[in-house]
C-alpha positions as CSV (number, residue, x, y, z in Angstrom):
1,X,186.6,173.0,103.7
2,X,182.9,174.4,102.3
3,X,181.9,171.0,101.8
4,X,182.8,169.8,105.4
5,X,181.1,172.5,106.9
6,X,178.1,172.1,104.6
7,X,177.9,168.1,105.3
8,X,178.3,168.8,109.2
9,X,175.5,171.6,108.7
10,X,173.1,169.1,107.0
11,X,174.1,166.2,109.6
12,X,173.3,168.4,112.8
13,X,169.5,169.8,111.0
14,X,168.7,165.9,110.5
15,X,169.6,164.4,114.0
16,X,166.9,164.8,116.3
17,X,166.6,164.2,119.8
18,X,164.4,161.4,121.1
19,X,162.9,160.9,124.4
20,X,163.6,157.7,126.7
21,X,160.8,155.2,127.1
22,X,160.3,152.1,128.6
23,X,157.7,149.7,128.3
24,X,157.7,148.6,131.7
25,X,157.4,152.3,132.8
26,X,154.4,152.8,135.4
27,X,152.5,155.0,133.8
28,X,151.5,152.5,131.3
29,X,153.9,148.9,131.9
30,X,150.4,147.3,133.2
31,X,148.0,148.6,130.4
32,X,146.5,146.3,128.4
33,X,147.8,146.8,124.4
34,X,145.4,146.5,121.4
35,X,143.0,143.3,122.8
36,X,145.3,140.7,124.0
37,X,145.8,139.5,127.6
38,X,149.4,141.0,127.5
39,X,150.8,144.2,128.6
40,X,152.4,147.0,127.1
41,X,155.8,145.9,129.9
42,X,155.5,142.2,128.2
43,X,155.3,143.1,124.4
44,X,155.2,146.7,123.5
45,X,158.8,147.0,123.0
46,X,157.8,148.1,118.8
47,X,154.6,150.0,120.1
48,X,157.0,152.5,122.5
49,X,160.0,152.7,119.8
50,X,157.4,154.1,117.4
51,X,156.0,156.1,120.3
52,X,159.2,157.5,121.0
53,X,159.8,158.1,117.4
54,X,156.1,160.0,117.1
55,X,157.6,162.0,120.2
56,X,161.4,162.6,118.8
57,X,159.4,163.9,115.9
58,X,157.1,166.4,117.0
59,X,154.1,164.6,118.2
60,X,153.2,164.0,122.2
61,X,152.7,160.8,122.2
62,X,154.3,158.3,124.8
63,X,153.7,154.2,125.1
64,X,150.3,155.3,127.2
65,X,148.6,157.5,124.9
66,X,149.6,155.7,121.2
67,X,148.6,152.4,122.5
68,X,145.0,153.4,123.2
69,X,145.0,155.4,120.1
70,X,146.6,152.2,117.7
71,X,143.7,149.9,119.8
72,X,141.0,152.4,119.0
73,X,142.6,153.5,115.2
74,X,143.1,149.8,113.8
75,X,146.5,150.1,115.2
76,X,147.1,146.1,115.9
77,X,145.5,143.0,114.4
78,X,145.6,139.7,115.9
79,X,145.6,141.5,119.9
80,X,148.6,143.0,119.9
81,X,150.3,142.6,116.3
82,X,150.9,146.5,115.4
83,X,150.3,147.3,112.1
84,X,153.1,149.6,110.4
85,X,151.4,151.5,108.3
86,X,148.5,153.3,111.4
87,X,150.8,155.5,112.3
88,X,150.6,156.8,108.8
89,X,148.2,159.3,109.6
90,X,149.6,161.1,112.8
91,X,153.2,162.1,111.3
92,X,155.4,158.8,110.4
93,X,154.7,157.3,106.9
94,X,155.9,153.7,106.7
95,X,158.3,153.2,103.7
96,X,158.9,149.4,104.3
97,X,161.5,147.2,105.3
98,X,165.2,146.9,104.1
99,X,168.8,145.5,104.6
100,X,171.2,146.1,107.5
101,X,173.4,147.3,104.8
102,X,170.8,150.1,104.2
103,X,170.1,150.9,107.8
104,X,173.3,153.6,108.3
105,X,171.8,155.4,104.7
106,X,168.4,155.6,105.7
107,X,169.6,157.3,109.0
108,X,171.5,159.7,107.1
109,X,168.8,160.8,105.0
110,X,166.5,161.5,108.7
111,X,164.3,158.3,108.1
112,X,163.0,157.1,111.5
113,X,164.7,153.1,112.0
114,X,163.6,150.4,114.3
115,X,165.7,147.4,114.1
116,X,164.5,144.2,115.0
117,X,167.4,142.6,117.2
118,X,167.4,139.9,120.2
119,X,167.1,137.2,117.4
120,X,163.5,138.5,116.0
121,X,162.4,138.4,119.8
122,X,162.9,142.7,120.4
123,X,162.6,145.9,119.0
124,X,164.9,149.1,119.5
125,X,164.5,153.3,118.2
126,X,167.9,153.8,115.8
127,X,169.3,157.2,116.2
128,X,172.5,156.8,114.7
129,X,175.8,155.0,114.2
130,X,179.6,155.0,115.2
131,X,181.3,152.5,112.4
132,X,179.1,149.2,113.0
133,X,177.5,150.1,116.2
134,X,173.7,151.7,115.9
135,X,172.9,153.4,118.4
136,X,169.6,152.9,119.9
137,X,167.0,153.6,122.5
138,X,166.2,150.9,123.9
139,X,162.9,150.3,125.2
140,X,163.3,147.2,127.0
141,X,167.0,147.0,128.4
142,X,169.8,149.1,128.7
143,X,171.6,148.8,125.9
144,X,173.0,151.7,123.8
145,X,174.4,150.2,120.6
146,X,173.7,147.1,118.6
147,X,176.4,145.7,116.1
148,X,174.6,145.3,112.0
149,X,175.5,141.8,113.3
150,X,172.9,141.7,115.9
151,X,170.4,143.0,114.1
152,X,167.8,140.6,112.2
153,X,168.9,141.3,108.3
154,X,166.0,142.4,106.1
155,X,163.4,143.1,108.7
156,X,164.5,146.8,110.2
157,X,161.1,149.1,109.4
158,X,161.3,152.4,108.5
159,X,159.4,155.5,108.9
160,X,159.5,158.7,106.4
161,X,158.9,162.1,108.7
């Protein structure tokens, strides 16, 4: 019965609580991200995952204000390709990429997960899992949950708090 308790203690100190963004939100769905032509609303789904990561985290950032510090910090090559690793140096440290059969660990050890879903095309804030469901935050749609089988094997990113 200790050992319950103890694992439900240590479960409950690593979930955290992460605020709802959206990219096409109007405080920032029209601004321009890194130096492309195209806005955070048409491709800053990772960019506001990793903002509401920074936020869920203990930093005050939101889509608005970490897409003019990435653009200004080296945050995105190419226009608007972020870089993993810039966030490095305001509170997440990028660890890598790994497995969907790694994804429910690395949760449970209070890594920050983005999963890569929509067939490559989108990316969503993990926050935990019922049996094969992740549950996410979901910058771009309303979806809550994404089955391991919907999310794009080998390229889920994650953070280190």
């Amino acid at each position: 019965m200790k050992l319950i308790v103890l694992a439900l203690l240590v479960a409950v100190a690593l979930s955290r609580t992460y605020p709802m963004y959206k990219q096409c939100d109007p405080q920032w769905g029209n601004h321009q991200i890194g130096t492309s032509s195209k806005t955070i609303c048409q491709v800053g789904c990772l960019m506001s995952s990793v903002a509401m990561a920074l936020a869920g985290t203990g930093h005050s950032y939101n889509p608005g204000t970490l897409n003019t510090w990435l653009t200004n910090h080296g945050g995105y090559v190419s226009g608007d390709a972020f870089v993993w690793a810039s966030v490095n140096s305001i509170g997440l440290t990028y660890e890598g990429k790994v497995s969907n059969s790694q994804i429910k660990a690395e949760l449970d050890k209070g890594r920050v997960v983005i999963l890569n879903v929509h067939n490559g095309g989108h990316w969503v804030l993990a926050h935990g899992y019922s049996g094969d469901n992740i549950l996410v935050n979901d910058p771009g749609f309303s979806t809550t949950s994404y089955t391991l089988s919907q999310i794009v094997n080998g390229n889920t990113g994650i953070y280190k708090v």
